[in-house]
VOPAGU-2260 file (C-alpha; in pm, 1 decimal, decimal comma):
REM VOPAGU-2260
SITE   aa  ch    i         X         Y         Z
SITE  UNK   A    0   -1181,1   30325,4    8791,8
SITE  UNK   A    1   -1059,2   29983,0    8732,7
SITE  UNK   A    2   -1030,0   29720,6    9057,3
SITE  UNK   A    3    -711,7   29579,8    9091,6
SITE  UNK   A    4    -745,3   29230,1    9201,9
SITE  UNK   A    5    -474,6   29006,1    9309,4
SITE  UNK   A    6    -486,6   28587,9    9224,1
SITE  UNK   A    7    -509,2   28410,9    9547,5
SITE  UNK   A    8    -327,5   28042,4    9523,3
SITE  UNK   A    9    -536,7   27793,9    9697,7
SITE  UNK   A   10    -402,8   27620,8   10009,3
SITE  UNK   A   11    -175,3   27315,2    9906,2
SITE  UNK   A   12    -145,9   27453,7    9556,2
SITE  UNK   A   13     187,5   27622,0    9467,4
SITE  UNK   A   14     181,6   27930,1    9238,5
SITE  UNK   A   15     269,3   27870,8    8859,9
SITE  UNK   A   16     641,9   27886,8    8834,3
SITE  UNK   A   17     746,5   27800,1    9125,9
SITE  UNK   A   18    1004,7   27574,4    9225,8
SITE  UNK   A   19     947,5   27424,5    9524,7
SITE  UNK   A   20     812,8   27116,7    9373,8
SITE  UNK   A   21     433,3   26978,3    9377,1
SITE  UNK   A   22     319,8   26876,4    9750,4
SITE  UNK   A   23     206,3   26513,0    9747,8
SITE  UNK   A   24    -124,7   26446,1    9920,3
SITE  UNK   A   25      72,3   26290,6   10225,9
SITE  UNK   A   26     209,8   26617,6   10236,7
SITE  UNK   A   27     542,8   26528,0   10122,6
SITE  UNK   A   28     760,0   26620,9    9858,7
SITE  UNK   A   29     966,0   26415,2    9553,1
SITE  UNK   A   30    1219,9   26523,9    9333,5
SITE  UNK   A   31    1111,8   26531,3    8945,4
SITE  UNK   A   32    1473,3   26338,7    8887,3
SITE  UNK   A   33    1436,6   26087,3    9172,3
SITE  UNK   A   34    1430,2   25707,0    9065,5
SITE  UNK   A   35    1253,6   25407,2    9174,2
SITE  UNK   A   36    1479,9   25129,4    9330,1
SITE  UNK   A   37    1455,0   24777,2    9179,7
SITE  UNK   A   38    1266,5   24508,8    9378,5
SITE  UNK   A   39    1434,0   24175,5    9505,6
SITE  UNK   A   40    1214,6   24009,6    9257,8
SITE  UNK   A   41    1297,6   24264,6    9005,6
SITE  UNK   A   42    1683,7   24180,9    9054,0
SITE  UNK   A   43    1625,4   23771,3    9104,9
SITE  UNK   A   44    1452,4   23787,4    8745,3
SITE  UNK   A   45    1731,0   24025,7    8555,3
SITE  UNK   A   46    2003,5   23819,0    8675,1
SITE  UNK   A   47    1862,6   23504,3    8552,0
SITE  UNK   A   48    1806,3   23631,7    8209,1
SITE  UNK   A   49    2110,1   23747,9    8205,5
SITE  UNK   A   50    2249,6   23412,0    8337,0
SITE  UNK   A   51    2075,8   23236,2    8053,5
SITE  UNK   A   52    2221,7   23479,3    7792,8
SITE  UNK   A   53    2566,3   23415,4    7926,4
SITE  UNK   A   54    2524,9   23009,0    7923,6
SITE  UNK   A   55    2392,6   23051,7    7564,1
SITE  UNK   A   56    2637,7   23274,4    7446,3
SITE  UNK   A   57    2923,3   22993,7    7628,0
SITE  UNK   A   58    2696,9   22710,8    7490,4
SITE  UNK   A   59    2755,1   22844,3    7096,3
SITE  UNK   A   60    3076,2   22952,9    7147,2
SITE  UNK   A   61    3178,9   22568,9    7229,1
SITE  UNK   A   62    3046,5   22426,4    6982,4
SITE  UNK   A   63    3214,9   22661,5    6716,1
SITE  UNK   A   64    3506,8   22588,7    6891,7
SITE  UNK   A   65    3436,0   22195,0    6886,8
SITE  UNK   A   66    3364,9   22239,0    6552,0
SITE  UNK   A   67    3692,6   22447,7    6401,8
SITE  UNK   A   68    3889,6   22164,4    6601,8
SITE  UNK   A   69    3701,6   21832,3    6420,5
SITE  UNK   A   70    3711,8   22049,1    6131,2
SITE  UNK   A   71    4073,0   22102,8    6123,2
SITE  UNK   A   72    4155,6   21756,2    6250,5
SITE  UNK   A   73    3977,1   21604,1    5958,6
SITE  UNK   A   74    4148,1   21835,5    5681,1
SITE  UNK   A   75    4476,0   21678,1    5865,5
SITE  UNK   A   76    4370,0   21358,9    5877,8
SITE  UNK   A   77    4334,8   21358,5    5509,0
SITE  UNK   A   78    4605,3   21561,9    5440,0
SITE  UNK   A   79    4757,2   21293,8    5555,5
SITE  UNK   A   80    4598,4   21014,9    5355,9
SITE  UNK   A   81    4626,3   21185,4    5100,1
SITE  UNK   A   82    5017,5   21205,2    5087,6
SITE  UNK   A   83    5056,1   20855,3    5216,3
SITE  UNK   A   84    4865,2   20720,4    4938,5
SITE  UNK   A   85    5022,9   20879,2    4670,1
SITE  UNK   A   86    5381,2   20798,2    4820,5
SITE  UNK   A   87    5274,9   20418,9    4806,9
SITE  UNK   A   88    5122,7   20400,9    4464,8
SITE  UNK   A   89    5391,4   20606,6    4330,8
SITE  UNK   A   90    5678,7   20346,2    4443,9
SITE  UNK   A   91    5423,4   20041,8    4333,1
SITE  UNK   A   92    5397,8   20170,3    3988,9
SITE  UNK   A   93    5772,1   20199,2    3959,6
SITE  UNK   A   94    5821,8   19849,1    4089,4
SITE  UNK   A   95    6082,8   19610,9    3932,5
SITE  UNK   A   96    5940,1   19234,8    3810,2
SITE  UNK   A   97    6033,7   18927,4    3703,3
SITE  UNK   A   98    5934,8   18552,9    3624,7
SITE  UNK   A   99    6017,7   18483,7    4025,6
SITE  UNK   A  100    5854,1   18780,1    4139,8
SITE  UNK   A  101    5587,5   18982,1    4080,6
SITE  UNK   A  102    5669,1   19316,6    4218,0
SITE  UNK   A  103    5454,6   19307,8    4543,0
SITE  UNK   A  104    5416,9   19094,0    4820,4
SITE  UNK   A  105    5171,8   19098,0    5110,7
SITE  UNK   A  106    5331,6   18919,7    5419,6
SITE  UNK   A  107    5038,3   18869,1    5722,3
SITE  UNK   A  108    5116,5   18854,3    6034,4
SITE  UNK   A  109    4937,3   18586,0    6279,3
SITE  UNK   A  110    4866,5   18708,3    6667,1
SITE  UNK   A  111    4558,5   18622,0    6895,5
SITE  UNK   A  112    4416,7   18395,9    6642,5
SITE  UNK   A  113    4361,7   18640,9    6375,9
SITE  UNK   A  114    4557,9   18741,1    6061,9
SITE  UNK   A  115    4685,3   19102,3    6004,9
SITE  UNK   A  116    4789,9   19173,5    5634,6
SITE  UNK   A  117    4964,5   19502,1    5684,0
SITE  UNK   A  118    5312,2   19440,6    5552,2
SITE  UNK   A  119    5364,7   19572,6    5173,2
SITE  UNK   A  120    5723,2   19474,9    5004,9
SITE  UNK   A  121    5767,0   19620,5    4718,2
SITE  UNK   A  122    6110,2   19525,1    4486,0
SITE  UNK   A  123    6215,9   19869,0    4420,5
SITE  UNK   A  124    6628,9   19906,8    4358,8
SITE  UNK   A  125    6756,8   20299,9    4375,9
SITE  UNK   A  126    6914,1   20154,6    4070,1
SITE  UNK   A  127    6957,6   19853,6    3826,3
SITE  UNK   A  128    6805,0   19546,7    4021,9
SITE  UNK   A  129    7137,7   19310,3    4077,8
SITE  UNK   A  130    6909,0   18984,1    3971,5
SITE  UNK   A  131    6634,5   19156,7    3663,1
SITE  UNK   A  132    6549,7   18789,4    3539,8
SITE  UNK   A  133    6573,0   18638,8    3914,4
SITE  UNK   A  134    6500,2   18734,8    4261,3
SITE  UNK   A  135    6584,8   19065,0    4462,0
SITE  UNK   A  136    6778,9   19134,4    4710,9
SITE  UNK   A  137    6690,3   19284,5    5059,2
SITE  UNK   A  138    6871,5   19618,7    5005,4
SITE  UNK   A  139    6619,5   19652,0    4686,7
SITE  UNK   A  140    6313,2   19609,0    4899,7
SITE  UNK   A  141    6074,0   19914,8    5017,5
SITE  UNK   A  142    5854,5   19769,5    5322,8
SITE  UNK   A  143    5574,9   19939,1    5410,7
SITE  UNK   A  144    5401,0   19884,1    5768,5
SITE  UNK   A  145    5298,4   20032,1    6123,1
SITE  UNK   A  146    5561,5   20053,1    6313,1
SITE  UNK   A  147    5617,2   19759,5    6593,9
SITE  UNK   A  148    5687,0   19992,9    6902,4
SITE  UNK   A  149    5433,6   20311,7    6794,6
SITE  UNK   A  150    5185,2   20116,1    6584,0
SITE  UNK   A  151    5001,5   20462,5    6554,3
SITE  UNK   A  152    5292,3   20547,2    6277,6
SITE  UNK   A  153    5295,1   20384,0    5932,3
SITE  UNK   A  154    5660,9   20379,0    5844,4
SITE  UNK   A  155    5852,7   20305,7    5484,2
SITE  UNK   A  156    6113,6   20081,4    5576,9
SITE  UNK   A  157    6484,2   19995,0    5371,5
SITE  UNK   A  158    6739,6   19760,9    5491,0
SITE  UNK   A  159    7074,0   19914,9    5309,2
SITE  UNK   A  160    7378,3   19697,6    5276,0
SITE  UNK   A  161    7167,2   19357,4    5353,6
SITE  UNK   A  162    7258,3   19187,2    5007,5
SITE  UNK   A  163    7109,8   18849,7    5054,7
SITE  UNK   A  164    6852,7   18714,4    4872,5
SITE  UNK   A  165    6510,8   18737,9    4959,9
SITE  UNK   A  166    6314,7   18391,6    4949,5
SITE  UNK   A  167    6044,2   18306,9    4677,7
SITE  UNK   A  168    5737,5   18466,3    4697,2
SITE  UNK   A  169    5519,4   18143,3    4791,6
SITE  UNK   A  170    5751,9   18047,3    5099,6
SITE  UNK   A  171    5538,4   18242,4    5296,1
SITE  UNK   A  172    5639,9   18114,8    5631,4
SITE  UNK   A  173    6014,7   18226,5    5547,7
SITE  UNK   A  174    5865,9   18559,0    5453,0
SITE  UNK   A  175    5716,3   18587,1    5782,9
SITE  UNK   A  176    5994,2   18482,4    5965,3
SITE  UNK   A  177    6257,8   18710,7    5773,3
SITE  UNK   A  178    6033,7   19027,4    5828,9
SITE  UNK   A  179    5947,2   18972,7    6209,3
SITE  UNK   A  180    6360,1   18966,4    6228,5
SITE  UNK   A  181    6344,2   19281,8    6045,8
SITE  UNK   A  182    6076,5   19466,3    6220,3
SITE  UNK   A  183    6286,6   19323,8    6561,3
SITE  UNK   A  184    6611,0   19405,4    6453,0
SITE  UNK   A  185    6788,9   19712,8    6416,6
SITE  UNK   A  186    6925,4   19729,2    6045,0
SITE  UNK   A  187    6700,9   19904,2    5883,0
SITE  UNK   A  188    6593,8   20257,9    5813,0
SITE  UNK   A  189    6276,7   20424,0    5822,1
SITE  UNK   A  190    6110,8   20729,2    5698,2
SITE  UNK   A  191    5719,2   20807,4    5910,4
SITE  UNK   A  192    5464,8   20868,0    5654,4
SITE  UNK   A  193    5186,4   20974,6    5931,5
SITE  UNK   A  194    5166,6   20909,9    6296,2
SITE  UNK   A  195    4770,3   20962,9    6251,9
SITE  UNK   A  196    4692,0   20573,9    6217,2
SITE  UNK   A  197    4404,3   20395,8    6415,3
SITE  UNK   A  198    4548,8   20152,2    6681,1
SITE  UNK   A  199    4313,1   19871,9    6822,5
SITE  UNK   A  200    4423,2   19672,4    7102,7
SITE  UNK   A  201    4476,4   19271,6    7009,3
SITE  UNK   A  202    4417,0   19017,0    7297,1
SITE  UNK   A  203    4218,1   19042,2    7634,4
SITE  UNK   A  204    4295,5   19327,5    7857,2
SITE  UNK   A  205    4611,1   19527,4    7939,2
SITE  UNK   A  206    4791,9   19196,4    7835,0
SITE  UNK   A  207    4685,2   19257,6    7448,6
SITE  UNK   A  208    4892,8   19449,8    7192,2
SITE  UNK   A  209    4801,7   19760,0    7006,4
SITE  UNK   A  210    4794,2   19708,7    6611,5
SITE  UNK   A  211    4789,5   20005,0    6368,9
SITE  UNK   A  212    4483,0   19989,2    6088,1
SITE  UNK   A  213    4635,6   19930,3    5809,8
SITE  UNK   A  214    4557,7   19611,2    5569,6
SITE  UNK   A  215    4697,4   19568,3    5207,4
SITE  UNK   A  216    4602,6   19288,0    4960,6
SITE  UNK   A  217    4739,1   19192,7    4615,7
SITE  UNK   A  218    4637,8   19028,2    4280,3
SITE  UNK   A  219    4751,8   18863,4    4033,7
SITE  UNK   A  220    4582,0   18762,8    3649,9
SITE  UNK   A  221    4718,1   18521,1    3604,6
SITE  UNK   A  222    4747,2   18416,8    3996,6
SITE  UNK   A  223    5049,3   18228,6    4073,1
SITE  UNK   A  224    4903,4   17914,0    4143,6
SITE  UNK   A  225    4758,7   17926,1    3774,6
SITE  UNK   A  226    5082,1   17998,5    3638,1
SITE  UNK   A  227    5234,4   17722,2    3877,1
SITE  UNK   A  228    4931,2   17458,8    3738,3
SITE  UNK   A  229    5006,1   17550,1    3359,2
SITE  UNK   A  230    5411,1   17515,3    3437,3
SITE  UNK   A  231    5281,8   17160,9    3567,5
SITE  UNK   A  232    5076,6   17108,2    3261,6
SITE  UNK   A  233    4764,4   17107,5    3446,0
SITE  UNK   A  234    4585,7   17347,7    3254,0
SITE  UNK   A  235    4646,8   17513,6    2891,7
SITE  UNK   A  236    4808,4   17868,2    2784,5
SITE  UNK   A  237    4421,6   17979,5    2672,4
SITE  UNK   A  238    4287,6   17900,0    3019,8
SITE  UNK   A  239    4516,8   18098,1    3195,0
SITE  UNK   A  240    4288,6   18441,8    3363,2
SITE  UNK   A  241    4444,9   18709,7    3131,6
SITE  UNK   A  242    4404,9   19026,5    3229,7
SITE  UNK   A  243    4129,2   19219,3    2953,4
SITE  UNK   A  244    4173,5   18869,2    2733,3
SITE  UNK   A  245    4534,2   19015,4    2634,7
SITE  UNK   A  246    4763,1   18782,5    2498,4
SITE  UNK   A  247    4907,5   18554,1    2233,0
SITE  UNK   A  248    5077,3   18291,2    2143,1
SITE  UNK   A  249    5414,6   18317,3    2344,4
SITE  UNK   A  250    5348,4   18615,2    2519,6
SITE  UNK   A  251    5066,6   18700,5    2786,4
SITE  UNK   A  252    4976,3   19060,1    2987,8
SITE  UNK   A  253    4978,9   19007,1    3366,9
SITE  UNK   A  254    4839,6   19196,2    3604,7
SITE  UNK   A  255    4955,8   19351,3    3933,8
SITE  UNK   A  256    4650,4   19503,1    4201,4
SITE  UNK   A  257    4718,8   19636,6    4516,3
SITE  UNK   A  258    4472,6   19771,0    4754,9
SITE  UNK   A  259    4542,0   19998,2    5033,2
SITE  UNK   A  260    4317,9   20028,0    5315,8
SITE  UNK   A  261    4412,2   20274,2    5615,4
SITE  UNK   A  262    4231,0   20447,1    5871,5
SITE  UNK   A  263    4331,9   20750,2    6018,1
SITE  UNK   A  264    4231,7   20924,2    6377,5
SITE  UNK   A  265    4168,8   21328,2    6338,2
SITE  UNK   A  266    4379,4   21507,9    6607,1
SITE  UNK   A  267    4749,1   21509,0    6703,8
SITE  UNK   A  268    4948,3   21180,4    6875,6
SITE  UNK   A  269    4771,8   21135,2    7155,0
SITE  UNK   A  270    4440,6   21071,7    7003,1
SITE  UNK   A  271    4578,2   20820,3    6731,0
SITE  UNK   A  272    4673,1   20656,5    7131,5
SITE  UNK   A  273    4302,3   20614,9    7246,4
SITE  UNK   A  274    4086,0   20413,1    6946,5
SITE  UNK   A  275    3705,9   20493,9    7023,0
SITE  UNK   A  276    3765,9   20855,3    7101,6
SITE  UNK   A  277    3687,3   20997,2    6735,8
SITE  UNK   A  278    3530,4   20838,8    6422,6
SITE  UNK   A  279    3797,0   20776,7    6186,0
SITE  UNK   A  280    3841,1   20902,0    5851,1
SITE  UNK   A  281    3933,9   20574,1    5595,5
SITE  UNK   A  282    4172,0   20614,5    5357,4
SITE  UNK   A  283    4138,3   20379,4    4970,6
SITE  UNK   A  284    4403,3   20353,9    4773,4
SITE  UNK   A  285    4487,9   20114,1    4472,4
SITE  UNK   A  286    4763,2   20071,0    4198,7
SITE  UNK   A  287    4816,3   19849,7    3931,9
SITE  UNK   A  288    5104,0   19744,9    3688,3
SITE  UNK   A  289    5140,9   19548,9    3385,6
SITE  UNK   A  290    5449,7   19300,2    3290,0
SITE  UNK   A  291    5420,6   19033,4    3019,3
SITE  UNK   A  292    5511,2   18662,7    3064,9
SITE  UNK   A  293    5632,2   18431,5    2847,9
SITE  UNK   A  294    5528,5   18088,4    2761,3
């Protein structure tokens, strides 16, 4: 009763199920898992983005680099200040004085027309000062300055065994010349407190010297050329600058003020060599002590 009919597929058409792919209208076939290959253009274009990634990826990884490095040359820079400073004031407050000398002296040195004050002396004995009332000696002395052949290093100087007298403190040009014989000679010791300091070349050319950056300066209230004027009788015991207005009628409060000025390069040896290459970090210091005199 029932017509059986069969389902005719159409010409070009593939029967449902089959696996033989679908024909293309070129009459071709394609694989459902086949891939389209990247243009020239396509490939120019990835590999320039991912160029630029790359340089930006170098580009911040330099400059955290750059950064760590000034980072950790400044914490040693003042790491460095830090200790110097402290070693300095220390041995100033623990200076020995007396009527002939104060304590501290600044000696300057003179080249290419221009003063450098970067010689501290401070009268410091390991023990009982030979001469309390008087001078000291030069085994008593603690000299602080760059040193003369690697001015990048700020050394602490002692001359052990040299017993002679030093001269007064307002002879400066016997000052100078007894501590350019020092620095020249070989008698003394010396501890480095940093080899960080600033150099800066003196003079025109390769023909100048390199000086380290280092400059103290002392004062005194009363100054000494009051206290000279009122030993003259050129001015009265009440004019005298007392420190804070302290003092009476035979006795007076004199001050002592030293200021330390240093500037130190961040990075190792090398760049304390080259001034210019890095800003450098400055280092302030002071200390002050307190002795009377009597009238």
């Amino acid at each position: 009763m029932f017509r059986r009919f069969e389902r005719q597929s159409a010409p070009g058409i593939l029967a449902a199920g089959s696996s033989a792919g679908v024909l293309c209208a070129g009459g071709g076939s394609r694989p459902r898992n086949a891939r389209r290959a990247l243009t020239l253009l396509e490939l120019l274009i990835a590999v320039s983005i991912i160029g630029m990634v790359v340089g930006t990826l170098g580009a911040v990884a330099r400059g955290v680099q750059e950064g760590y490095t000034y980072t950790e040359g400044h914490g040693t820079a003042t790491q460095h200040a830090r200790v110097v400073l402290e070693r300095i004031t220390a041995t100033v407050r623990e200076a020995t004085m007396s009527p002939e000398f104060p304590g501290v002296l600044v000696v300057r040195e003179d080249e290419g027309g221009w003063e450098f004050p970067d010689t501290l002396v401070v009268w410091h004995p390991d023990g009982a000062p030979a001469d309390p009332e008087g001078l000291p000696q030069f085994d008593e002395l603690v000299i602080y300055c760059p040193d003369r052949s690697l001015p990048n290093r700020l050394v602490e100087m002692t001359l052990p065994g040299d017993a002679r007298t030093v001269p007064p403190p307002e002879d400066t040009a016997q000052w100078e010349a007894e501590i350019e014989a020092i620095k020249r000679g070989s008698r003394w010791r010396a501890v480095m407190l940093t080899d960080l300091l600033r150099t800066g070349r003196v003079g025109n050319g390769a023909l100048g010297s390199r000086r380290g950056a280092a400059q103290f300066a002392v004062r005194l209230r009363p100054s000494q050329e009051e206290w000279q004027q009122f030993a003259n009788g050129e001015i009265g015991w009440d004019e005298l600058a007392w420190v804070q207005g302290i003092y009476g009628s035979q006795t007076g409060l004199r001050q002592v003020w030293v200021r330390i000025e240093l500037q130190l390069v961040p990075g190792d040896r090398a760049a304390a060599d080259t001034s210019g290459a890095t800003i450098p970090v400055p280092a302030l210091g002071s200390a002050a002590l307190y002795y009377q005199l009597e009238r």
